[in-house]
C-alpha positions as CSV (number, residue, x, y, z in Angstrom):
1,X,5.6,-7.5,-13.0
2,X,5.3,-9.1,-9.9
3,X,1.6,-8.5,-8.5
4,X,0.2,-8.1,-4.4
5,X,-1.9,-10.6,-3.9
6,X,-2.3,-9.5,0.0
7,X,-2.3,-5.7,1.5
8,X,-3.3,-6.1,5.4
9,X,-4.0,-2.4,7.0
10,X,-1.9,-2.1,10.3
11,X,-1.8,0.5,12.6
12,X,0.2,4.1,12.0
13,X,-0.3,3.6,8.3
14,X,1.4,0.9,7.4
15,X,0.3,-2.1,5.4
16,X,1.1,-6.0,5.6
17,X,2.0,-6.7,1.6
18,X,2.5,-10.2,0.2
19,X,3.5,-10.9,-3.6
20,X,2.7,-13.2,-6.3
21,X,6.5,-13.7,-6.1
22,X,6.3,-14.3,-2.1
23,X,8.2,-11.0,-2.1
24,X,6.7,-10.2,1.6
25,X,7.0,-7.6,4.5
26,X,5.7,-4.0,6.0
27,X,4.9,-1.2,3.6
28,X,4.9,2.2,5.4
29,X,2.7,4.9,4.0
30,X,3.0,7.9,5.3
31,X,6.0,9.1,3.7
32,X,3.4,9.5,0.6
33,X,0.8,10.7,2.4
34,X,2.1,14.6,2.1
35,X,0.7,14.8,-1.2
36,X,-2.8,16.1,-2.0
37,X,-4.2,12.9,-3.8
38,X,-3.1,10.6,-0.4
39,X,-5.3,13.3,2.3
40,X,-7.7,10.8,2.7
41,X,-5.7,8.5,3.3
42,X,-5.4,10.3,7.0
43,X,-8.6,9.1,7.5
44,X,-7.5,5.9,9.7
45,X,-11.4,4.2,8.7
46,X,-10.5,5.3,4.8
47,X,-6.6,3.9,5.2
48,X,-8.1,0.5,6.0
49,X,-10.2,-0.1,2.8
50,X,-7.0,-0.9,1.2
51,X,-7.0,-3.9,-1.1
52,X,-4.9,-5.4,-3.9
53,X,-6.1,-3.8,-7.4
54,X,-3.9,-4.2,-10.8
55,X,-0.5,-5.2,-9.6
56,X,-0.3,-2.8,-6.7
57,X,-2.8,-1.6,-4.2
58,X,-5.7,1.1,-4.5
59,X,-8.5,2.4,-2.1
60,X,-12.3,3.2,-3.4
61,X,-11.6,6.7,-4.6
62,X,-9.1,5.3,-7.0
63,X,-5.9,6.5,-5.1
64,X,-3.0,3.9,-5.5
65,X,0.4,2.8,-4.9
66,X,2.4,0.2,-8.1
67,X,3.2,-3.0,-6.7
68,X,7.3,-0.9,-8.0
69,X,7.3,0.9,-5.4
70,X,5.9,-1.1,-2.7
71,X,8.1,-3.6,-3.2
72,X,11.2,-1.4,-3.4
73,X,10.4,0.2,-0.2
74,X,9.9,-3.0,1.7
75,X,13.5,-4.1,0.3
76,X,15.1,-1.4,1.2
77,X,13.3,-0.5,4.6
């Protein structure tokens, strides 16, 4: 499993990602921020406590995003 080894916070929720695989590129959040567990995610101060955690990304209140489905969306953005 290829794992993020960089998650920069950019502006209007997305997030700079680079992989252990150099897999690289723009992940855009807020189509997962409609669900209850993302809300503070809103927060733009919250949002950019991002970091790489297990293979994916997380946030200090333990929400988080599989380095699966960050990559997929970046391919296919």
């Amino acid at each position: 499993m290829d794992k993020i080894i960089k998650a920069t916070p950019l502006d209007d929720y997305k997030i700079e990602i680079l992989t252990s695989n150099g897999i690289s590129g723009i992940f855009d959040v807020k189509p997962y921020l409609k669900g209850s567990a993302f809300n503070e995610l809103k927060n733009p101060s919250y949002f950019k406590l991002v970091r790489p955690a297990h293979h994916g990304i997380s946030w200090p209140h333990e929400q988080d995003l599989s380095s699966d489905t960050i990559i997929y969306d970046i391919q296919n953005a």
